[in-house]
N, C-alpha and C positions, 0 to 999 in steps of 0.2 A: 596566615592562612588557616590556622585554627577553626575560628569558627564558619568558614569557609567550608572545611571539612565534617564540623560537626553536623552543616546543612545536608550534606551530599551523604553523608553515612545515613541520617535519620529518615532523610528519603528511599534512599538503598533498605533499609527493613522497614518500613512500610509498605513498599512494595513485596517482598516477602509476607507479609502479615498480608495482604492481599489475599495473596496465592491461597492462603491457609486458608484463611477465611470463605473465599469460593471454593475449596474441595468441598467442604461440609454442604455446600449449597448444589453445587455440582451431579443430581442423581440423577439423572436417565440421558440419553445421548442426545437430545434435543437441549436439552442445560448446559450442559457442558460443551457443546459445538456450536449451538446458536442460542445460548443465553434463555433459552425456554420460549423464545418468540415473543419477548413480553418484553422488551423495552422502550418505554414513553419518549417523546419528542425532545425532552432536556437531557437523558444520558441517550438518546442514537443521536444527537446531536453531536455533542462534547467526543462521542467515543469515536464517531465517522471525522470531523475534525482532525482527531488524535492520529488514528494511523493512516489518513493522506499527509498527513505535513511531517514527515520524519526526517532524518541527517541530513538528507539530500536536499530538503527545504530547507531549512532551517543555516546549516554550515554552510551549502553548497548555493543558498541563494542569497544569504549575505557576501560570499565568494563572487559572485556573478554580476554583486551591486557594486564592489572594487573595481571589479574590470571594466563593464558600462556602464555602471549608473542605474538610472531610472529605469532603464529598460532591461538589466538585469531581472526586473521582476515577472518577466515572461514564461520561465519555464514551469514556477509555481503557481501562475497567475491561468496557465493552462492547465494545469492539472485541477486548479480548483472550477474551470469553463468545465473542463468534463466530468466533476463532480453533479454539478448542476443540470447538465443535458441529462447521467443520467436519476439523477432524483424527478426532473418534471416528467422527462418521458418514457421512464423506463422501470423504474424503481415498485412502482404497484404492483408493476404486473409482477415483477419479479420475486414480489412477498408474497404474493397469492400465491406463486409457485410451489410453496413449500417442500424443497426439496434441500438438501445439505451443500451438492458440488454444481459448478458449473457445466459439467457433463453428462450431470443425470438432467438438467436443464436438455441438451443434445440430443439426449437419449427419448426422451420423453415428446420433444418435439417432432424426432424423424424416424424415432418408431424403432429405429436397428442398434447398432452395440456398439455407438460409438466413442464408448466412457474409455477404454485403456487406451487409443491412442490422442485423442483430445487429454486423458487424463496426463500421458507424460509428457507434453509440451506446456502444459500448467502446473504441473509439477515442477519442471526446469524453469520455471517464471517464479514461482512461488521461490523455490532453494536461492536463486541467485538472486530476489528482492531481500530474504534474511539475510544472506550475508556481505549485501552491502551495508544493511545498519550494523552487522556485527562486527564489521572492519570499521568503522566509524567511533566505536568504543575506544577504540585506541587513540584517537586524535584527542576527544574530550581526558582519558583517563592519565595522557601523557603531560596535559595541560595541568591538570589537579595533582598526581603524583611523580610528575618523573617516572613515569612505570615503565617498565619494556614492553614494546608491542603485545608479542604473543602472550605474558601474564595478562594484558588489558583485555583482549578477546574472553579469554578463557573467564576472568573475574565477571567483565559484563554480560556475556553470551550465557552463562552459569548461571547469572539469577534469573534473567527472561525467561529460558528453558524451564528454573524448577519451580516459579507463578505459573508458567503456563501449564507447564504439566500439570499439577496438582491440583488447580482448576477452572481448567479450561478457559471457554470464554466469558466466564462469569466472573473470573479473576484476572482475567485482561481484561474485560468492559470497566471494572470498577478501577483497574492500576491506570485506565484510559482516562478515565473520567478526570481522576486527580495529575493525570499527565498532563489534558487539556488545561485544566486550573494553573498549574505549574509555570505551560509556555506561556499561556495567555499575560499572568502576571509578568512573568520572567524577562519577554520580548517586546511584548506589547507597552505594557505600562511602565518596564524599570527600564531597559537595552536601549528603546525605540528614541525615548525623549533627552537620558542623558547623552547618547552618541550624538544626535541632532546639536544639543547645548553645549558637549565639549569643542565641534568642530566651529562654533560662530553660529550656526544659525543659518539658514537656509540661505539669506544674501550669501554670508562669507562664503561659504560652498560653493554659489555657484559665480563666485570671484575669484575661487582658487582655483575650482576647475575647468576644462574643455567644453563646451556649449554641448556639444554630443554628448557629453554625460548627463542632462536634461532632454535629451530629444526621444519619445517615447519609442522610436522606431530604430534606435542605434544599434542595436544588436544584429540585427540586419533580418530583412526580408522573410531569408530562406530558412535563417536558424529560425525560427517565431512558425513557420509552415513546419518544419521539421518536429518541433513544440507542439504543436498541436492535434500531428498526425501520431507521435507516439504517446506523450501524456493525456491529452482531451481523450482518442480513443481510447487508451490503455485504461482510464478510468471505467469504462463504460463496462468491460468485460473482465478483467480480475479477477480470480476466485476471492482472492483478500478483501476486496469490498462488495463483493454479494455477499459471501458469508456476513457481511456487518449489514447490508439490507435483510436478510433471513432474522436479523434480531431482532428487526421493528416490531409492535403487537399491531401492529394494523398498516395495510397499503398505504392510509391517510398518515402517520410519522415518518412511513418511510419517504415519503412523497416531501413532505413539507420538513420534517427535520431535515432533509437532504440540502435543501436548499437551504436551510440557515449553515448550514456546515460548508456549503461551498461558497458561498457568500461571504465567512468567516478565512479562508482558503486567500479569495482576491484582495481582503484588509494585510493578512500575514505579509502575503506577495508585495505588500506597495511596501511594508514596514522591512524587508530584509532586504529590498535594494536600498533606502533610505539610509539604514545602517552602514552596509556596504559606501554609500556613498560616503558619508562622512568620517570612514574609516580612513579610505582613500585620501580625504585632509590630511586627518591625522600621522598617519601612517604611509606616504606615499610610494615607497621601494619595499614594500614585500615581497620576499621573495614566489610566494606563493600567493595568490587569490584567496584558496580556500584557507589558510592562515589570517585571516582579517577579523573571522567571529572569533575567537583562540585571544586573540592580540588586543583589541579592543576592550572585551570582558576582563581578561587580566590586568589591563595596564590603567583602566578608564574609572573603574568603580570599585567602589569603597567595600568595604569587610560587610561581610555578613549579605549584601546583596551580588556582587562577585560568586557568593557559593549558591545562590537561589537561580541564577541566569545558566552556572554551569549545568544545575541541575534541569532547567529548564529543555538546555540543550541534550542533557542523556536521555531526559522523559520523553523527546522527539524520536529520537533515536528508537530508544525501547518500546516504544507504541507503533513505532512500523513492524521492529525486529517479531515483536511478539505477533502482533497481527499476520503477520504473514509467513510466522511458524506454522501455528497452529493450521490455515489455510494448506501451507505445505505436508502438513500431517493426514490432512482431513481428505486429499488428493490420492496422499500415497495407501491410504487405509481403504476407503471406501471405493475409489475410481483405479487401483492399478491392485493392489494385494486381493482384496475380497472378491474383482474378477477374472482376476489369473487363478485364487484358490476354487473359483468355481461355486461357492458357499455363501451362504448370509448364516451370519452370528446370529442368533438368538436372546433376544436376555438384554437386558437396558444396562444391569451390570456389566456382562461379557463385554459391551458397546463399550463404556463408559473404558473400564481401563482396557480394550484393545485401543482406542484411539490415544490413551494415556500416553502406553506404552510407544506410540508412532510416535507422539511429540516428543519424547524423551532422545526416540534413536532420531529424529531426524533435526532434534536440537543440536548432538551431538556433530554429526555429520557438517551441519549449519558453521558450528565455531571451525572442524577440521578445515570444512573449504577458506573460510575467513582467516586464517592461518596461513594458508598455504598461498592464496591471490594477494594483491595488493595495489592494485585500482581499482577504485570504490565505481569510476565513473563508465568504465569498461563493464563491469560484473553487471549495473544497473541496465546498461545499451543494451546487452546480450541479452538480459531478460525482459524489455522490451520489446525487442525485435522479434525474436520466438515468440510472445506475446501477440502484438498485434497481427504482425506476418500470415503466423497459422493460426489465430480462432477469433478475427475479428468477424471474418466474412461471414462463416457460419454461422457462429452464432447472431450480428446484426439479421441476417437473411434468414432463419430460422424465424426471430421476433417480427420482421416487418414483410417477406415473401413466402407466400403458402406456396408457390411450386417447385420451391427448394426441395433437394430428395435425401436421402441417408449416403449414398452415391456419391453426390455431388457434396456432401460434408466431409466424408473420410477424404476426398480426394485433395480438396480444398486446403484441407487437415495439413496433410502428409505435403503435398505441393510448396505451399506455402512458406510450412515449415524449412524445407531440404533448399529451398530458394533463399532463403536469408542464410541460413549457414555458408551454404556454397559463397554468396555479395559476400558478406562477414569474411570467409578467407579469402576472397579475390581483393575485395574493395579495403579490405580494413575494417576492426570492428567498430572503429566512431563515424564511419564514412553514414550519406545519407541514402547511397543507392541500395543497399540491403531492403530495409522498408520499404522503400515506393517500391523498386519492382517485386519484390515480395509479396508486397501485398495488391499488386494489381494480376500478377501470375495467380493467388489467392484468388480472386474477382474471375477473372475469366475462367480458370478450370471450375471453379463453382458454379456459374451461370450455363455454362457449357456443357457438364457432365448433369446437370439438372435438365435441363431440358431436353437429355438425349438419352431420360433413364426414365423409369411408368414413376406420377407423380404418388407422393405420397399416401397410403391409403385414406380413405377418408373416415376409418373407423379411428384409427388414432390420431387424425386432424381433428375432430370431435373431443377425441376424449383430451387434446392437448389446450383448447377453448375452454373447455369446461375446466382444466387445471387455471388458467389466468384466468378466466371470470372465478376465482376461488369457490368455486363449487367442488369440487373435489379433494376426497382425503388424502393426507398425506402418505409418500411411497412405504412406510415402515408407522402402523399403529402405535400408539406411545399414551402412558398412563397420564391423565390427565395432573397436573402439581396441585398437589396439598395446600403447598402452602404460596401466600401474594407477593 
């Protein structure tokens, strides 16, 4: 395992050299939170790729290609559909917006203050998407070291936090980029062809196995509806992936890079059931599903590529974990601190290390909860659910109904929300009834409280047009960059 490990260390400080390298780049709070607005169609590409397909892809939907098969590939195969809805249909407007959170998005549209409590329910979506990849560390770091769990958090959660910290999103876009290059190799071209040629070859496959493990529809019905209503939506409204549309330089990359990244999304999704499937040759009494990518990469392939595929699987990892730190940072700073302190900072510096400082404590925080939980697939549900539950409606309905009110957002907000928690402990938290009625409680107190409150004024439905037809400056003036 030598030079197994030599791979996996040389990748581990490069990504540090990352970090370093974007602090220096990192000057005014537009660089450092949204990469300066200027990144071209090959890196929002690579980097939008990067942190939708992380552990949960990657481990969890080669785990899913064990268990079904071919239709395993549904629940990444969804998240890359709602990539895509929103790059064609949503994604422009969204860069014209030029605003930082998805709240001042809220804010902006309905005219009143609804940033602190939309901001903690994306908060709590943001925290517990981090540390489900930071619990994820541990699976990959026990395969490479024998390591104890909680040293595996702290080791991997420890270097995402101090790249990201040090600088921001200009040192996750670029640890992105080369993470994209990483899996792409790692999965695609090394994992994808030898699993296929260890197991026989697509005949022998499907001679060893159950016909259901080729039938696209195996997974069943309801789970593939349940897929679609939390990962399709969930894509669409994320702080973690606005913030990565806010980087495009123009509505036109965000629009079209979008869609090669989701596009790239449905390829990943066919190639990690495929894997999965032929795991399942090989390997047929696992104890575990998601033990299948773990077991295969170790037992299947040779030195030196072994440590490129593990790596491949931390780079998944750390490109969600980071992406949706920093998100979770950018939340707790802008949409919950700075309007409970009542104040706006002044000073692109003051900007720059207050938000530093947020990612650092809520890196920390990130590994504590990752520590202390231990289902990855639980931690994921819950921040879904709060998720879609409480700020699908509003904000969908903000974007596509002008008689939506501010009223009928906070309530929606708050409804929504306190409704999935309540399913969540009655129903259980993987159950499916949480979401549907969540989010249709969601739907009606928003249609209802909207149309029984004065609609929104028409001087900030004006100036909310004029922000998506990007004719309008952005909410905090900022020194234009030096340098390209």
């Amino acid at each position: 395992m030598a030079v197994d490990y030599a791979v996996i260390v040389v990748y581990l400080a490069g990504m540090l050299a990352m970090g370093w390298w974007g602090m220096r780049r990192a000057k005014s709070k537009s660089e450092f939170l949204v990469a300066g607005r200027r990144l071209g169609p090959t890196m929002y590409s690579g980097t939008m790729a990067a942190i939708v397909l992380g552990g949960a892809s990657t481990i969890g939907g080669v785990g899913l290609g064990y268990q079904y098969g071919l239709s395993g590939a549904w629940m990444v195969f969804t998240i890359g559909l709602g990539l895509l809805a929103l790059s064609v249909f949503f994604s422009a407007r969204i860069a014209r917006l030029k605003v930082y959170t998805v709240s001042e998005m809220l804010d902006l549209r309905y005219g009143g203050r609804a940033g602190v409590i939309s901001g903690l329910v994306m908060w709590a979506y943001t925290l517990m998407l981090a540390v489900t990849s930071t619990i994820a560390y541990a699976t990959i770091f026990d395969v490479l070291f024998d390591m104890n769990r909680t040293v595996a958090i702290i080791l991997g959660g420890s270097i995402v936090v101090a790249y990201s910290t040090l600088g921001g999103m200009w040192s996750i876009t670029l640890t992105d980029m080369v993470q994209f290059v990483v899996k792409t190799v790692g999965v695609l071209l090394l994992l994808l062809p030898i699993a296929v040629v260890k197991a026989g070859g697509f005949s022998e496959m499907k001679a060893q196995l159950p016909t259901e493990y080729f039938d696209p529809l195996g997974i069943g019905g309801e789970t593939i509806f349940t897929y679609v209503l939390i990962y399709t939506f969930g894509m669409l409204i994320g702080q973690d992936i606005w913030q990565r549309v806010f980087t495009a330089r123009s509505d036109k990359t965000a629009k079209w890079g979008g869609t090669v990244a989701g596009t790239y999304c449905l390829a990943y999704a066919l190639a990690g059931a495929v894997i999965g499937t032929a795991a399942k040759v090989l390997y047929p009494k696992l104890g575990s599903p998601d033990d299948a990518f773990a077991t295969i990469v170790k037992d299947e392939l040779p030195v030196g590529v072994r440590g490129l595929v593990l790596a491949a699987a931390l780079a998944a990892v750390m490109s969600t974990s980071s992406g949706a730190l920093i998100a979770c940072a950018t939340v707790a700073n802008n949409d919950i601190w700075s309007r409970l302190r009542g104040r706006i900072t002044t000073g692109e510096r003051d900007e720059v290390q207050g938000n530093r400082v947020f990612i650092l404590i809520m890196g920390l925080a990130v590994i504590g909860t990752a520590i202390a939980l231990n289902n990855v697939v639980e931690a994921l549900t819950v921040a879904y659910n709060l998720l879609v539950g409480g700020l699908l409606v509003p904000i969908l309905g903000g974007l596509l109904w002008k008689r939506g009110t501010a009223q009928g957002a906070l309530a929606s907000v708050a409804v929504g929300g306190l409704a999935v928690i309540a399913l969540m402990a009655t129903y259980g938290i993987l159950a499916n009834e949480p979401v549907y009625y969540g989010l249709l409680s969601s739907l009606a107190v928003y249609i209802a409280v909207s149309l029984m409150t004065r609609p929104t004024d028409a001087a900030v439905l004006d100036a909310w047009r004029e922000r998506l037809a990007g004719r309008a400056p952005e909410l905090v003036s900022e020194p234009v960059p030096t340098h390209q």
